[in-house]
C-alpha positions as CSV (number, residue, x, y, z in Angstrom):
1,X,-2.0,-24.1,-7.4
2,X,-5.5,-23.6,-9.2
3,X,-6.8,-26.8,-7.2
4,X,-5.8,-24.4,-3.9
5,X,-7.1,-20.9,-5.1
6,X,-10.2,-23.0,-5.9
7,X,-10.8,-24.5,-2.2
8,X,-10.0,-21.2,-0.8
9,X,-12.7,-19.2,-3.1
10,X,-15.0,-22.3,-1.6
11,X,-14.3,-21.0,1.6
12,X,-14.1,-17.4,0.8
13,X,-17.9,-18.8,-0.5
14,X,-19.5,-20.5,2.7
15,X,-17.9,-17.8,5.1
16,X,-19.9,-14.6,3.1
17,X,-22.7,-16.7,3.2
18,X,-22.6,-18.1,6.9
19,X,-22.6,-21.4,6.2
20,X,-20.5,-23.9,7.6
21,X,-16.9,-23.7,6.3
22,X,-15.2,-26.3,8.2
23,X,-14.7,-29.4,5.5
24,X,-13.5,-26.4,3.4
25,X,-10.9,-25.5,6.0
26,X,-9.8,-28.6,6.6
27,X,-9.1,-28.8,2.9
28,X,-6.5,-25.6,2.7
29,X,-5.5,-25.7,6.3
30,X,-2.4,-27.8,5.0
31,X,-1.7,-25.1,2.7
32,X,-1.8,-22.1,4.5
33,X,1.7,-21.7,4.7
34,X,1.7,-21.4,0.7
35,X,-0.9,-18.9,0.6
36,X,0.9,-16.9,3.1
37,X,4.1,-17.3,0.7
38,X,2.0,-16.6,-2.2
39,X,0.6,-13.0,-1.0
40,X,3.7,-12.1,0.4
41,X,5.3,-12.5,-3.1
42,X,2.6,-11.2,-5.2
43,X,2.6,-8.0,-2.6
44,X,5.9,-7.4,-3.0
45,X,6.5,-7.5,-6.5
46,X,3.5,-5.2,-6.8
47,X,5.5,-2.7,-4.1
48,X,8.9,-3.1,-6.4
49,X,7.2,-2.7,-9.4
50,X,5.4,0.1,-8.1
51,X,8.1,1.7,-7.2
52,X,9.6,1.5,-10.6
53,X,6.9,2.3,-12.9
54,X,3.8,4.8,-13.6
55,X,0.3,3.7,-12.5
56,X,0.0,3.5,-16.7
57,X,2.4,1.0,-16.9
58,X,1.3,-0.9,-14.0
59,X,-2.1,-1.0,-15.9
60,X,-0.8,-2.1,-19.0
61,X,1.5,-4.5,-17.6
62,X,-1.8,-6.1,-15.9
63,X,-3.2,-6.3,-19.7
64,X,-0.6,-8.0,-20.8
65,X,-0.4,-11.2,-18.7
66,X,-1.2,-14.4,-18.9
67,X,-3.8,-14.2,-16.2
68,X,-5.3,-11.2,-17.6
């Protein structure tokens, strides 16, 4: 998954600065299904969790991962 977030900040990266993005493209294009997956999932646990908990707790959760 980091190799794909990588390639698509690439892309992200030569499409802000209007430079050709196709080779980068055609490097995620296989895996745009899984990104779709992936921000569907993050989205909605961030809606259920959202619904559960304080804008506080939401913050401190945030703290407290591994990503964080």
């Amino acid at each position: 998954m980091s190799n794909l977030l990588s390639d698509l900040y690439d892309l992200r990266s030569k499409l802000v600065h209007e430079t050709d993005s196709t080779k980068e493209y055609r490097r995620i294009e296989p895996s745009v299904g899984n990104l779709r997956l992936a921000a569907r999932t993050i989205l909605t646990t961030h809606i259920l969790y959202a619904t559960k908990h304080t804008k506080d707790e939401w913050k401190k959760h945030l703290r407290s991962s591994p990503f964080a």
